[in-house]
Structures are given as C-alpha cells and as structure tokens.
N, C-alpha and C positions, 0 to 999 in steps of 0.2 A: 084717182081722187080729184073729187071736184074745187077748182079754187075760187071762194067767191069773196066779194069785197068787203069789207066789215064796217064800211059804212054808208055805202048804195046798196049792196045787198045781189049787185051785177053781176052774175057768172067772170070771172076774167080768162078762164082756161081749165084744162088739165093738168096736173104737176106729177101727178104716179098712179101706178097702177092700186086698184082698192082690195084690200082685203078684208077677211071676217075681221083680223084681231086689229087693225087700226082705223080712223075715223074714213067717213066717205068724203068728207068737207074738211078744207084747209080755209084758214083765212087769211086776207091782206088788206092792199088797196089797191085799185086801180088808177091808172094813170090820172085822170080827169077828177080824180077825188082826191089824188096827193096834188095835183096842180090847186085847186079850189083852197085846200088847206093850207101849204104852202104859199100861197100867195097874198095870205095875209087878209084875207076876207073874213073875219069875223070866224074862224071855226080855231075852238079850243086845242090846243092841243089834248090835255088831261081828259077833256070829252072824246075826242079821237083815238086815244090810247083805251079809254075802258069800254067801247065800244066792241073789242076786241075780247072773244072769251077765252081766252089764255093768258098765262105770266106774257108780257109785253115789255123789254126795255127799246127805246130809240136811242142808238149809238152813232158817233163819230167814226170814223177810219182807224183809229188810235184806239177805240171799243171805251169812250170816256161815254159816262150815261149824258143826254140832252132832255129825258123825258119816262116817264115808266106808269104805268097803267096800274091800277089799286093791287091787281089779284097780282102783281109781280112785288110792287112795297109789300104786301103779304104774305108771300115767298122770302124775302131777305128781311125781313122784319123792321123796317126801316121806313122814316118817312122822306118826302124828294128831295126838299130841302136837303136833309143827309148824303143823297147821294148824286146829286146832281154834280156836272165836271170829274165826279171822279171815274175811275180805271174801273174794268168789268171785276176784276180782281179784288182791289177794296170793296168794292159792293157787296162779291159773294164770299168776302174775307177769305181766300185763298193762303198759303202758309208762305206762297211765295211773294203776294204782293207785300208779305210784311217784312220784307227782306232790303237791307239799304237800296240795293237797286230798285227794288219798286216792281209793280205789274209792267208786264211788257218788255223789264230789261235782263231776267235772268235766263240761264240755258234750259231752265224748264218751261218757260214761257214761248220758245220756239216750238217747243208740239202742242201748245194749247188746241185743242181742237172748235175753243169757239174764238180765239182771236184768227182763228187760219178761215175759218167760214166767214166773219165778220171781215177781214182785209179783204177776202177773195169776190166776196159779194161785192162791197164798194169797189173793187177796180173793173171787173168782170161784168157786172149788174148782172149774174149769174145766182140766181139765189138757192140754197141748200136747204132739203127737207129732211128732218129727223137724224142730226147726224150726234153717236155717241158722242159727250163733254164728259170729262170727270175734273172734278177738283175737290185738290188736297187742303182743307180746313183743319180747324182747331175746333174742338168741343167742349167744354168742361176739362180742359189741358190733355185730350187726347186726340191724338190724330184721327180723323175722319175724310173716308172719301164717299164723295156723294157724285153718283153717276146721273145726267140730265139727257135729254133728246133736245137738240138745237135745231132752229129752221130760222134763215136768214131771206130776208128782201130789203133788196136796195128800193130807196124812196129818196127819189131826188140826188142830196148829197146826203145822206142818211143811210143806215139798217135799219128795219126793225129788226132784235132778236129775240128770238120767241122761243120760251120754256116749254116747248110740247107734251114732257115728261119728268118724272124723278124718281130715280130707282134709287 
C-alpha cells in the first residue's frame, strides 16, 4: 500500500502489502508538511485535518483530542468545541469513560486497543495500520459494541488517529 501525504500529495513510502479487499493508498503527512504546519506558518489546522478523506482526530499521549477533521465530528456526532481536551473515551462515549475513574483509568482501559496504538505511536513514532478497536457504548440504554479499524502516525508531539473503518 502506497502512503501519500494528504496535503502535498508526495508519495512518503510503503506501509503494507495491497490487496483486492483494502485501499492501494493510505494517507498522512510527511515530514516537511507537518514541519510547515507546525511551525506556525499560516496553515490551518481544521484545513489540514479535512484535507484528509477519512475520520481524523489529532491526539495527545493521554489520546485527549487537540483537533478532529469534519467526516470524524460526523462520525461522533459532535462539534470541536465539544470535544476538544477531552479523553478518546468521552468522545466516542465508551461505558467506561463514564465510570468515576474516567477514560484511561479503569482495568478495561489497559486493553483499549486504540490508547495502546495511540501511547505506542507517540513513544515509538512507530505508526500502526488497521488495527481492530472495539468499544463498549450506550445506545438508547442498551449496551453496544462498535468494532473500528485504527491507523496511528506520530506527527511531531501528536497522533493522528485515523477511523479507517466501522463494523
């Protein structure tokens, strides 16, 4: 699978091998385009993040949102204002982050499978493509689990964490 930058449009590499049933093309950003952005030159973030055609949030180490791209507030139904600083948890209203401890601090939270790609990315700058998430919500007072496909890249002091899928 080809990875190209989503917003120079630059090949930056390979990341897996392509198949029939998933995409040929992944998106990120490369180096010289998160330097540009990050440094304060005049580029939006919100323009940056929808540039990007998948759910998009930009997280911290801690997986607290800094930034989230339209088709991802379209995804959690929510606008940034809402969910900006908070836990990945409250965002996608997990049944654990409504728990006194909070996102991040229960024993369910140690197998999260996108706070362990999100932690691992930022320490690592090891970034992870399509890897199963499930999380346990509330719907209409019924328990729901909604299975996602995660792909993390580190950017600077940042993830992006990227919604690839939702089963």
């Amino acid at each position: 699978m080809k990875k190209i930058c989503a917003w120079c449009y630059g090949e930056i590499g390979l990341t897996a091998p392509s198949d029939e049933r998933r995409p040929t093309v992944s998106y990120g950003i490369c180096p010289e385009c998160a330097n540009l952005f990050f440094a304060d030159q005049g580029v939006h973030l919100t323009a940056f993040l929808d540039a990007l055609n998948i759910p998009v949030l930009l997280v911290d180490n801690d997986v607290r949102v800094i930034g989230a791209n339209a088709l991802a507030l379209s995804f959690v139904q929510k606008e940034l204002p809402e969910i900006e600083n908070s836990h990945g948890g409250d965002v996608f209203e997990c049944i654990y982050a409504a728990t006194p401890e909070g996102c991040g601090k229960t024993i369910h939270c140690s197998g999260c499978a996108i706070r362990i790609a999100v932690r691992d990315t930022f320490h690592s700058g090891s970034s992870h493509r399509e890897i199963p998430a499930y999380l346990k919500c509330e719907h209409s007072g019924q328990p729901t689990r909604i299975g996602l496909l995660i792909s993390t890249e580190k950017i600077n002091e940042t993830v992006l964490l990227k919604i690839d899928s939702v089963t």
